[in-house]
VOPAGU-2260 file (C-alpha; in pm, 1 decimal, decimal comma):
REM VOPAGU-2260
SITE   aa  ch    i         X         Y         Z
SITE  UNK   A    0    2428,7    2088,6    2560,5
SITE  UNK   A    1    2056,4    2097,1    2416,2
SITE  UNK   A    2    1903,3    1829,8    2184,0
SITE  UNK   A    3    1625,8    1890,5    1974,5
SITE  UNK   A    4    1390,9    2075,2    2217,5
SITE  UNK   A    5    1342,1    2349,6    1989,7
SITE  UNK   A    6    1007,4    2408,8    1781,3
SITE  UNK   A    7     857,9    2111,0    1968,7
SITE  UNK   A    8    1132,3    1856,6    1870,3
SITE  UNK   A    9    1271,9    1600,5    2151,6
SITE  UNK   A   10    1550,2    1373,4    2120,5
SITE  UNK   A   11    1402,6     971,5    2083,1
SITE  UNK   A   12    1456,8     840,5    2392,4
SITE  UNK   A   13    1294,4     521,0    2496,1
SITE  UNK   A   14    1138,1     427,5    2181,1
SITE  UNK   A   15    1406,9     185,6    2000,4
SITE  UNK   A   16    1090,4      33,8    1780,5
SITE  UNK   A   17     941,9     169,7    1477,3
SITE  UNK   A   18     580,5     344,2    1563,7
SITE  UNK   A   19     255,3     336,5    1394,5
SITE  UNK   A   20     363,8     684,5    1234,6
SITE  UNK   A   21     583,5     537,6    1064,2
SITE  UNK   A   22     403,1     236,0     916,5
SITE  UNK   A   23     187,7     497,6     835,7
SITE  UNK   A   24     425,9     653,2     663,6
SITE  UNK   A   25     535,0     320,0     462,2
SITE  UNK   A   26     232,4     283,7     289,7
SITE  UNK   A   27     311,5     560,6      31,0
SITE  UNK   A   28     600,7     315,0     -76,9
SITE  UNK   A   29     412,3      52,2    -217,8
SITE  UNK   A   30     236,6     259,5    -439,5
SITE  UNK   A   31     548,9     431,7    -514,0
SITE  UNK   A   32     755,9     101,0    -554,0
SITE  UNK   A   33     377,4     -52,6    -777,0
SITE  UNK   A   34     465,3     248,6   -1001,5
SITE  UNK   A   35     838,6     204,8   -1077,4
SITE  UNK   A   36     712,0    -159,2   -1149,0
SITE  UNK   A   37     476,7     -49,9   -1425,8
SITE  UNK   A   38     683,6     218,4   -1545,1
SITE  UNK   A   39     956,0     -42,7   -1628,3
SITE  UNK   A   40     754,1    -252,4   -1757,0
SITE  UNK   A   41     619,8      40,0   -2031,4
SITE  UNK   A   42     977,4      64,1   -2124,5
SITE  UNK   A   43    1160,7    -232,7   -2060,0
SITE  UNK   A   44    1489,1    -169,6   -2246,1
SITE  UNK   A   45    1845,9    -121,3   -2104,9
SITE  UNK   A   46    1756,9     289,6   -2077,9
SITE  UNK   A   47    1403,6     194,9   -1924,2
SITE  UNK   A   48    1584,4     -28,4   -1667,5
SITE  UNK   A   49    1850,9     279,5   -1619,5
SITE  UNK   A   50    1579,9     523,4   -1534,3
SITE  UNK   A   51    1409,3     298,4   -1333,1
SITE  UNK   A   52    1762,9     259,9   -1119,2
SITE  UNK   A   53    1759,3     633,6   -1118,1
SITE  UNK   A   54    1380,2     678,5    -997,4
SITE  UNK   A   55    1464,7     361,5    -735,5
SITE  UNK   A   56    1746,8     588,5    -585,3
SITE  UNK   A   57    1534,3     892,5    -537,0
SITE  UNK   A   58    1265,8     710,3    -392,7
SITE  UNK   A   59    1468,7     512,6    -133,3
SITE  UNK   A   60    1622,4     855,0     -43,7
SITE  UNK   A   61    1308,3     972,8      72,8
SITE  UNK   A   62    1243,8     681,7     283,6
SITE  UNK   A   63    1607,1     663,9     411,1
SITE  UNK   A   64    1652,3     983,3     506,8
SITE  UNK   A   65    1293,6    1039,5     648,9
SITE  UNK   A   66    1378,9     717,9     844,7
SITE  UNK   A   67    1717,5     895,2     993,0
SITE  UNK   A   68    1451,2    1176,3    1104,8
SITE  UNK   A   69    1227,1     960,4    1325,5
SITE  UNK   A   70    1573,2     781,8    1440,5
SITE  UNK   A   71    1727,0    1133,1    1575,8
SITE  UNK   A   72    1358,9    1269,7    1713,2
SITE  UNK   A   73    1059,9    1115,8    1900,4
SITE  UNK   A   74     792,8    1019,9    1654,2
SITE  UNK   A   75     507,7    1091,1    1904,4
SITE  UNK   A   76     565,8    1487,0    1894,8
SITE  UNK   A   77     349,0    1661,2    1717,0
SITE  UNK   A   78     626,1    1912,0    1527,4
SITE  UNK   A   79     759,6    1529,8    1390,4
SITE  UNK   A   80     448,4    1387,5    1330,8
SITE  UNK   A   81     325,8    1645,8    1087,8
SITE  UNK   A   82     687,8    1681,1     890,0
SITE  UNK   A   83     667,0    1290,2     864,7
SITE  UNK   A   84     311,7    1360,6     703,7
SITE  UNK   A   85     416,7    1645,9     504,3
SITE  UNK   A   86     719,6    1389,0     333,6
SITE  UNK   A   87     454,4    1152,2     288,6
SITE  UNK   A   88     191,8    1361,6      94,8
SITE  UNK   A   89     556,5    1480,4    -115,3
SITE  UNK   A   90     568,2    1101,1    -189,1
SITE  UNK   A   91     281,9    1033,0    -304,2
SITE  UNK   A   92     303,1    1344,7    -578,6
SITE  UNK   A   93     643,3    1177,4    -660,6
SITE  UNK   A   94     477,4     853,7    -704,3
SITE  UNK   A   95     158,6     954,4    -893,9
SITE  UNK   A   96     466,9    1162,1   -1156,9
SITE  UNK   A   97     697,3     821,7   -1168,7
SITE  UNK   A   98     589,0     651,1   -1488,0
SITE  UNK   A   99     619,9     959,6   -1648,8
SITE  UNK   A  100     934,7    1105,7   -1483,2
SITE  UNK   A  101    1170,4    1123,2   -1804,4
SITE  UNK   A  102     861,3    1232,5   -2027,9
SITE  UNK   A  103     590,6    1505,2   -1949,0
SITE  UNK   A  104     575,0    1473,7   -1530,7
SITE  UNK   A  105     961,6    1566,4   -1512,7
SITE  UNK   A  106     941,2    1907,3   -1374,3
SITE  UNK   A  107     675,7    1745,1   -1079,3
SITE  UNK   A  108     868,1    1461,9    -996,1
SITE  UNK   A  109    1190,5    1662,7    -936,6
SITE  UNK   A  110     953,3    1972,1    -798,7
SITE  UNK   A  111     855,7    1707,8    -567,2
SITE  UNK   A  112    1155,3    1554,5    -449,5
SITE  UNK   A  113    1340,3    1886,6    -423,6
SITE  UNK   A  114    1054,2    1966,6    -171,1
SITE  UNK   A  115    1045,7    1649,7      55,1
SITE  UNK   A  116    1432,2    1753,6     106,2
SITE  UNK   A  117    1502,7    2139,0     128,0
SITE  UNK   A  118    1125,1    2179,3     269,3
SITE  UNK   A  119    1257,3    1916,8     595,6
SITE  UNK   A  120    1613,7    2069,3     611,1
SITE  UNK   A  121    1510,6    2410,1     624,5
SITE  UNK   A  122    1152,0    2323,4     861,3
SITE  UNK   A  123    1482,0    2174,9    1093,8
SITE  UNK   A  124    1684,1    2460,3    1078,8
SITE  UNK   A  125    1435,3    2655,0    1226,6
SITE  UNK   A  126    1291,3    2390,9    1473,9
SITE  UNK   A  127    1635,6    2296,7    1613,3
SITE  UNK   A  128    1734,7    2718,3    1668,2
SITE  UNK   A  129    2004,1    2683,5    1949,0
SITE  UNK   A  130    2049,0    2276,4    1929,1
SITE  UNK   A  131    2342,3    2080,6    1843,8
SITE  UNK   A  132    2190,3    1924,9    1591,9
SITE  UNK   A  133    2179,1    2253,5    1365,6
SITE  UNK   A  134    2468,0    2180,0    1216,1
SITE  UNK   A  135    2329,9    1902,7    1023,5
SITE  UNK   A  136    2008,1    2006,1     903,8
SITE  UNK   A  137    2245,3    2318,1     767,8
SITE  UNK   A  138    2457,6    2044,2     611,6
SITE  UNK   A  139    2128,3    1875,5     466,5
SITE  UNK   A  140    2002,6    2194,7     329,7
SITE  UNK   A  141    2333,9    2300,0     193,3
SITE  UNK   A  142    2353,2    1936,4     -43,5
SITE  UNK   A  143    2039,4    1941,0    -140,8
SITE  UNK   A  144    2063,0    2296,8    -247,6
SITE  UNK   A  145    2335,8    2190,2    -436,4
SITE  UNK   A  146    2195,2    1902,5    -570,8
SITE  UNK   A  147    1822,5    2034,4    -654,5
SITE  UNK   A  148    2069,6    2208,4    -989,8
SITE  UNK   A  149    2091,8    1911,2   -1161,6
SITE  UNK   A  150    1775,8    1833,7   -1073,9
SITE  UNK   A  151    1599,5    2092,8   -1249,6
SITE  UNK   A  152    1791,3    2172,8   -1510,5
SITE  UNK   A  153    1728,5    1778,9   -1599,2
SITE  UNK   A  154    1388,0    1852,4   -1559,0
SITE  UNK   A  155    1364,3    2106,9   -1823,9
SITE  UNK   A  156    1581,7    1895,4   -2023,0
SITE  UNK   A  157    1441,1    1591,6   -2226,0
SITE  UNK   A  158    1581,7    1247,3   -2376,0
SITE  UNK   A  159    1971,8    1170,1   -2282,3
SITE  UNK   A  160    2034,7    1489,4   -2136,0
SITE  UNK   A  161    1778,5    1458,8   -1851,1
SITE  UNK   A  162    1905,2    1105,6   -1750,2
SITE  UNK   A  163    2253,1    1240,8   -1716,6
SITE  UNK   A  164    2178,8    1545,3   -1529,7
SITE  UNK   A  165    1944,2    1346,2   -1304,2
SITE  UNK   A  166    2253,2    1087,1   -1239,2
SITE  UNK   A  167    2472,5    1345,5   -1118,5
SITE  UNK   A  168    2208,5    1483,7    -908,4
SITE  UNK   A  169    2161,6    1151,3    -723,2
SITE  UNK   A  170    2478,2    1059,1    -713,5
SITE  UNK   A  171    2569,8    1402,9    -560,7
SITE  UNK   A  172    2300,6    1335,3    -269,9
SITE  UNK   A  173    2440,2     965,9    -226,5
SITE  UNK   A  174    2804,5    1097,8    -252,3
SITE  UNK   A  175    2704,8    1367,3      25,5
SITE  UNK   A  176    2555,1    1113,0     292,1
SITE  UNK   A  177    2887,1     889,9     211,8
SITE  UNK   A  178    3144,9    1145,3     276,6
SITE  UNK   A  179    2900,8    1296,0     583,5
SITE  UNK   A  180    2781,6    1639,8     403,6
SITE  UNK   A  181    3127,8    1818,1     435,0
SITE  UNK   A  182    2988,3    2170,9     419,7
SITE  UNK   A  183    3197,9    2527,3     447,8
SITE  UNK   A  184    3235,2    2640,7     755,2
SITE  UNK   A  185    3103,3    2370,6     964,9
SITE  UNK   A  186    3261,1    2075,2     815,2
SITE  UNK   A  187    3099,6    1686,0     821,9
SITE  UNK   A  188    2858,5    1531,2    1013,8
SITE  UNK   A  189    2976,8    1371,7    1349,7
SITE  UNK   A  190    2965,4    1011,1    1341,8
SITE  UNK   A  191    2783,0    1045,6    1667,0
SITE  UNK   A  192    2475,5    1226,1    1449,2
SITE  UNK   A  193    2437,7     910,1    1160,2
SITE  UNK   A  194    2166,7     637,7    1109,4
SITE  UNK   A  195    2319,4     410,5    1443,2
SITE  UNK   A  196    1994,2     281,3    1719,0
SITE  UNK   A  197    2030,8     -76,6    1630,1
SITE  UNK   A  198    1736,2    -191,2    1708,3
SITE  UNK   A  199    1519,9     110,8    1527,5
SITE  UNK   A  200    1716,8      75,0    1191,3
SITE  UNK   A  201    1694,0    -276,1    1204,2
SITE  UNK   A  202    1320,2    -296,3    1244,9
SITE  UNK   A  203    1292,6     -31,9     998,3
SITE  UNK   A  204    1476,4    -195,1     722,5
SITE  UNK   A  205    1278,4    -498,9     762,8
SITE  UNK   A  206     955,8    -309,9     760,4
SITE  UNK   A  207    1058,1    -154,1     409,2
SITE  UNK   A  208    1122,6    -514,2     280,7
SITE  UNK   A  209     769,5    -631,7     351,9
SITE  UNK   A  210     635,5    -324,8     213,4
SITE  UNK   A  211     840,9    -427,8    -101,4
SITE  UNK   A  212     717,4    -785,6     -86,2
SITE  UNK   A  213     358,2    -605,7     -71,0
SITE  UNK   A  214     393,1    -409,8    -357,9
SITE  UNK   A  215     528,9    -757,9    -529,1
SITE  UNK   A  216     165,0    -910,6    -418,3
SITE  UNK   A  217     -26,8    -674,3    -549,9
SITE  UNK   A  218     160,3    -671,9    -895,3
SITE  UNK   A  219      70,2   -1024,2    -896,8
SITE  UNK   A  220    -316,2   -1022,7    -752,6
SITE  UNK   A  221    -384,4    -737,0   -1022,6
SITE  UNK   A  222    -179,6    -942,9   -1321,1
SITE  UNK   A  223    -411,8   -1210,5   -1260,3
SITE  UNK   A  224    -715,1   -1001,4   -1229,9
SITE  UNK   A  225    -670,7    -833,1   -1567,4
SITE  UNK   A  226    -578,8   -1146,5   -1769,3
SITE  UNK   A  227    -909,9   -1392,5   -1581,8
SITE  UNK   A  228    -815,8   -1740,4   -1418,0
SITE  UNK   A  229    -707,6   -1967,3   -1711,5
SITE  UNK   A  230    -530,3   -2253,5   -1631,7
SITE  UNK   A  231    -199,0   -2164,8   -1744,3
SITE  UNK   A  232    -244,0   -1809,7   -1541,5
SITE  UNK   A  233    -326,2   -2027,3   -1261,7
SITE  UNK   A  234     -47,5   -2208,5   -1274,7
SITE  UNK   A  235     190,9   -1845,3   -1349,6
SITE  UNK   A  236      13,7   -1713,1   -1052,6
SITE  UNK   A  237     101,8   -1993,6    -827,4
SITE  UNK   A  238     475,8   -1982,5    -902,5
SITE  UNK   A  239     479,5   -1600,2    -850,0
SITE  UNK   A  240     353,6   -1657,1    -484,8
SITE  UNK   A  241     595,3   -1904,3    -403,1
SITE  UNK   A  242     889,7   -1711,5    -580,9
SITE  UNK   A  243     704,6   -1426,4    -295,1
SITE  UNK   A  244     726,1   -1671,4      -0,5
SITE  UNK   A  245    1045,0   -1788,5    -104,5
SITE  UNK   A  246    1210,7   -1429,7    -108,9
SITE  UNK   A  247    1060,2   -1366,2     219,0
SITE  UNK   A  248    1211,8   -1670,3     386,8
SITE  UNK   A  249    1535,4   -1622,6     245,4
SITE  UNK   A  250    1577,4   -1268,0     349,0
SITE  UNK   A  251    1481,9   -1374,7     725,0
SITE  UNK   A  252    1721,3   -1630,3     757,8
SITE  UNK   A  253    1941,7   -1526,4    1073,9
SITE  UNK   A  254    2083,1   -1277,2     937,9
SITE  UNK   A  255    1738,8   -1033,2     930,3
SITE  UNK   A  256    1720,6   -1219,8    1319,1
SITE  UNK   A  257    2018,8   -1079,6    1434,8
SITE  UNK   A  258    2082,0    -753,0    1252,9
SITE  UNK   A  259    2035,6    -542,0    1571,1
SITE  UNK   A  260    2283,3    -690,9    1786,5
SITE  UNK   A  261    2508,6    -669,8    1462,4
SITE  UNK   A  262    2446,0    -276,7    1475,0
SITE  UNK   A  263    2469,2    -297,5    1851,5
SITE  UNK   A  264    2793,9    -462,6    1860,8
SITE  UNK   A  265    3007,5    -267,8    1568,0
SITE  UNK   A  266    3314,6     -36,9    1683,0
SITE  UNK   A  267    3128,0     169,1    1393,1
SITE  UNK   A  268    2794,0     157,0    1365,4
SITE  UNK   A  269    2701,8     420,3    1119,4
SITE  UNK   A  270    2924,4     243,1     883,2
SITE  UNK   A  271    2737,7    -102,4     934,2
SITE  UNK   A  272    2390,4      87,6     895,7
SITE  UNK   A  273    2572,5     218,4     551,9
SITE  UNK   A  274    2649,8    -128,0     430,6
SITE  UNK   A  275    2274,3    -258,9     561,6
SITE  UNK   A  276    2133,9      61,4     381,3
SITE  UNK   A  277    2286,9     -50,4      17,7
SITE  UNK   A  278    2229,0    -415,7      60,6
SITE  UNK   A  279    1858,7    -342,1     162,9
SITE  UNK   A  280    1868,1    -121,8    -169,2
SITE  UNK   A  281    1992,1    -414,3    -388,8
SITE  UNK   A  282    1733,3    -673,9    -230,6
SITE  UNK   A  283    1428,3    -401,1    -326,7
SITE  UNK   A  284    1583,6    -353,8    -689,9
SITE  UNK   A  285    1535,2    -722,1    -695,9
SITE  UNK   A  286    1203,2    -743,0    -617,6
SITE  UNK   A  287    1100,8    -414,1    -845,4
SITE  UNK   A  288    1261,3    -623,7   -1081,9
SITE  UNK   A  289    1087,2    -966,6   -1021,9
SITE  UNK   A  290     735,4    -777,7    -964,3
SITE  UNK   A  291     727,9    -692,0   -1364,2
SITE  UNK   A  292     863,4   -1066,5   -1423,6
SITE  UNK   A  293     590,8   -1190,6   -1252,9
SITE  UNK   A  294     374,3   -1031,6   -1436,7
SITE  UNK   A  295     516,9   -1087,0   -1798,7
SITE  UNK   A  296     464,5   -1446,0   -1661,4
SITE  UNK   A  297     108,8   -1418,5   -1574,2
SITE  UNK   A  298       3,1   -1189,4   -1874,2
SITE  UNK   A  299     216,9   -1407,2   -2132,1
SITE  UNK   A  300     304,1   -1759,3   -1929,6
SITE  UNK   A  301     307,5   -1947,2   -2249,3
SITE  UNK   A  302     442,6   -1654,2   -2548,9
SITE  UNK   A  303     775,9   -1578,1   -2672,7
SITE  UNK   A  304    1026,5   -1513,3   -2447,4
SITE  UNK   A  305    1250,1   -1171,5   -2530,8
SITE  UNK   A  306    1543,6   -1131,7   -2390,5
SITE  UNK   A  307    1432,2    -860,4   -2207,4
SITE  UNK   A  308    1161,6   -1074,5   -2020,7
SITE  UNK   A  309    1442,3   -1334,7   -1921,1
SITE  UNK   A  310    1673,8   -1066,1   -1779,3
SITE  UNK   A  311    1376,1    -942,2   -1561,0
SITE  UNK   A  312    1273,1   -1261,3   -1462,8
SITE  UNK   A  313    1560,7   -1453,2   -1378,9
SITE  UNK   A  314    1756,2   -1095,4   -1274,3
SITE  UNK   A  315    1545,5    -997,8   -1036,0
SITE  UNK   A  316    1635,2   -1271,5    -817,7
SITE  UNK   A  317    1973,1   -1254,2    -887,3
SITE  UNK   A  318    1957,2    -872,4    -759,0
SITE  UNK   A  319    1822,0    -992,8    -480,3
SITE  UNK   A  320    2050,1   -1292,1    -369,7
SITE  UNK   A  321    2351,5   -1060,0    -425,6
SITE  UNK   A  322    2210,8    -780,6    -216,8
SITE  UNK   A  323    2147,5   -1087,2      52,2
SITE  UNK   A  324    2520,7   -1182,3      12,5
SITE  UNK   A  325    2636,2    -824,4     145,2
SITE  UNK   A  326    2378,6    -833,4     414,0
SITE  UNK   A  327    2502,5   -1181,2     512,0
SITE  UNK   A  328    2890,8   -1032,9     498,1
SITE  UNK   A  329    2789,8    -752,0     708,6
SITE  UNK   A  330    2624,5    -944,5     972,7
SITE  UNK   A  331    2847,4   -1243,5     936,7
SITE  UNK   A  332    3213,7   -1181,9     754,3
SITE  UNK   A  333    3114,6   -1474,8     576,3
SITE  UNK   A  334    2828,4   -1547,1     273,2
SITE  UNK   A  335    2653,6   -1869,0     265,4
SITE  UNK   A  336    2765,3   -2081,3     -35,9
SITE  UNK   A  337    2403,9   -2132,1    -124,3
SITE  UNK   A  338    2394,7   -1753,4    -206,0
SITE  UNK   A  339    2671,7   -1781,6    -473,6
SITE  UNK   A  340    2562,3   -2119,4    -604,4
SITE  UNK   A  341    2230,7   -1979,1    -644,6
SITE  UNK   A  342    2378,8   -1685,4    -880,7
SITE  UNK   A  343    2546,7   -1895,7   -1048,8
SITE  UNK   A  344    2267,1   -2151,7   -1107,5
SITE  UNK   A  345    2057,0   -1838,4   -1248,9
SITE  UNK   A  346    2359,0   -1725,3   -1484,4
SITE  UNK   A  347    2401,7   -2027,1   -1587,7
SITE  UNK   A  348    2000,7   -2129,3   -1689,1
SITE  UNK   A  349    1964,9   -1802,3   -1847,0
SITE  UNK   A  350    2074,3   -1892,1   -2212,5
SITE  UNK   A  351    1857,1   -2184,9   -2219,6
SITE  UNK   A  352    1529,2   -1978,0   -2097,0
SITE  UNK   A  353    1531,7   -1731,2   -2391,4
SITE  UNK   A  354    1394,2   -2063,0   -2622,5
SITE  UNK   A  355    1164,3   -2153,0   -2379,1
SITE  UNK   A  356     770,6   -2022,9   -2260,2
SITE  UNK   A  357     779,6   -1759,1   -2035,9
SITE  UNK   A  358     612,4   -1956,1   -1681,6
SITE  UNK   A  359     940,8   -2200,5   -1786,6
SITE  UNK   A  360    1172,2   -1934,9   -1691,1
SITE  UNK   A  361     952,7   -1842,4   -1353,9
SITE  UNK   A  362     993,9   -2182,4   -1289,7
SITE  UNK   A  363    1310,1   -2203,2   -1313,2
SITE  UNK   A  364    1378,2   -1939,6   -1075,9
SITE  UNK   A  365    1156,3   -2054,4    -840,0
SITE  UNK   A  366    1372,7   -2338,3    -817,4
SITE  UNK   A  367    1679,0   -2173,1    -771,1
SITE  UNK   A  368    1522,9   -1979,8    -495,1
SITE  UNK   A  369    1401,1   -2281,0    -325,1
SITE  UNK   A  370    1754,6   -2438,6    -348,4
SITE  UNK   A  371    1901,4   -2143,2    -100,2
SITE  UNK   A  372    1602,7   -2152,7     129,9
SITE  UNK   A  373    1637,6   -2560,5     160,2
SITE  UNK   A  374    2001,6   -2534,4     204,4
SITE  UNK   A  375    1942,0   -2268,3     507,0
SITE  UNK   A  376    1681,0   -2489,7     645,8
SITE  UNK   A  377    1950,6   -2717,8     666,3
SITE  UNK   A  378    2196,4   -2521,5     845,3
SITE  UNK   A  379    1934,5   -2409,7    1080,9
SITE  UNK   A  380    1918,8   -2784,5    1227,9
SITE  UNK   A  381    2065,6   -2794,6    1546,1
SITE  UNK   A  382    2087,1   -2414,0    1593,7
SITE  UNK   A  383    1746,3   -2290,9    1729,9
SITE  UNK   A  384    1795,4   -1901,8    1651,6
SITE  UNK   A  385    1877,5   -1996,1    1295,5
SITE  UNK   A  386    1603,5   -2145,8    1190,3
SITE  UNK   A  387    1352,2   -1873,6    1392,1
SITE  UNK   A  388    1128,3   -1708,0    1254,7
């Protein structure tokens, strides 16, 4: 049996933890993840916050299945290194396009995208000539190929048309990974071949959530630089850190501790990195969606609050807490009641915020938000590894 020692590829033995490569490779994401921010922002309407959820998807594609790559092959070859590159030069093109995406930059966004995927799938099909793992860069190549239709043809669409042809298209790459790429002729993926070193996956998921949380810093450091230090921006700017820290805490809480020996330890572990995968999705919608909160709240701390603003601000949390709940049920079986009190606290504040100033509503989450992470502080006494950090 041969893995991956074609075209200079070697199987990833002996290097569980994430490299420098790919840190390197992260960076693209918070300008990518800084631009679905400020596209939303430009259009923030129930379709604006739709395309958004359809750029989101593409974009964590890229990382997820780039991650997968420097999972299955050793990150310090050369062959790897430079595909890993290549993706992240694709990235950036798809980033620079984003905010324009469903107007004039469609064609280079997709054009983009479609790269990144068929461009890796077929670079592996040639690499891994003779390997086992052929059979899924075939599969990969195969969906994509499929997929890149839709693509396109939304592309060269406008309006309506272009969001629905570009929702089948991710949902056909999604719908692929879920039902492991069955392909003619050489059916699905092996279990074996999915997303399953516990301790890489885990250190690469939390890796992407900082890189989130940076991109929600820098939303906030340039909000305040473009609107001067006033007192009430001050004061807006304050409770956008702490609704920062606050996220951050919450999200480590045990269950970002011990996600590894969760992956480790599950009869099926390409199904648990499936569940992490989603819930890691849902946390970063949540924080795309509290970065342009935050900075409603520092460019307008004391206007009108539309009901847009409010959803943002107080649902961008709310994303977040719920995609914590499935990460909690996937490492635990269980989710913390502070979780679901905390949704419910946000719900329930939400009528009340739309007739009051904008920093108000901040406020209000921040308070929510602070709730949870007390209440886990609290369970962590008496159990060292809970309250770790």
């Amino acid at each position: 049996m041969t893995t991956g020692r074609a075209g200079g590829l070697l199987p990833r033995r002996g290097h569980p933890r994430a490299t420098y490569l790919e840190l390197f490779f992260d960076l693209a994401f918070v300008f990518a993840l800084a631009q679905l921010s400020y596209a939303l922002v430009q259009d923030l309407a129930w379709s604006g916050a739709f395309q958004a959820l359809v750029l989101l998807l593409a974009v964590w594609w890229v990382w997820f299945t780039t991650a997968w790559i420097t999972e299955l092959f050793d990150p310090h070859r050369p062959a790897v290194q430079i595909l890993t590159i290549a993706i992240m030069v694709g990235t950036l093109v798809m980033a620079v396009a984003l905010p324009a995406a469903f107007s004039r930059q469609g064609l280079v966004f997709a054009g983009a995208y479609i790269a990144i995927h068929i461009g890796r799938d077929l670079f592996l099909v040639i690499a891994l000539r003779g390997d086992d793992l052929r059979p899924s860069a075939v599969r990969g190549l195969f969906w994509f190929g499929v997929s890149a239709l839709p693509w396109i043809a939304g592309a060269l669409e406008h309006g309506t048309a272009r969001g629905a042809l570009w929702t089948l298209a991710v949902a056909l790459d999604y719908a692929a990974y879920l039902f492991r790429h069955p392909t003619p002729r050489i059916g699905r993926t092996p279990t074996v071949q999915l997303p399953s070193v516990a301790e890489h996956l885990a250190e690469r998921y939390r890796q992407f959530f900082i890189i989130a949380l940076g991109e929600l810093i820098l939303v906030i450091g340039l909000a305040l630089r473009d609107t001067g230090f006033a007192a009430h921006r001050i004061a807006a700017f304050i409770v956008s850190i702490t609704i920062t820290v606050l996220l951050w805490r919450i999200y480590i809480y045990r269950a970002g501790e011990l996600l590894s020996a969760t992956i480790a330890a599950a009869p099926d572990r390409a199904r648990v990195a499936r569940s992490v995968s989603y819930a890691h999705l849902a946390m970063v919608a949540g924080i795309v969606f509290t970065a342009v909160g935050v900075e409603l709240v520092i460019t307008h701390p004391l206007g009108h609050s539309e009901p847009a603003w409010v959803a943002v601000m107080l649902g961008g949390p709310a994303l977040f807490l719920a995609g914590r709940a499935v990460f909690e049920y996937t490492v635990f079986a269980r989710v913390s009641r502070s979780r679901l009190t905390g949704l419910l606290a946000l719900a329930a504040v939400t009528p009340v915020m739309l007739h009051v100033p904008p920093l108000l509503s901040s406020v209000a989450a921040t308070a929510v938000l602070a709730g949870v992470a007390i209440s886990d502080a609290a369970r962590a006494r008496g159990h060292p590894l809970a309250g770790r950090l």
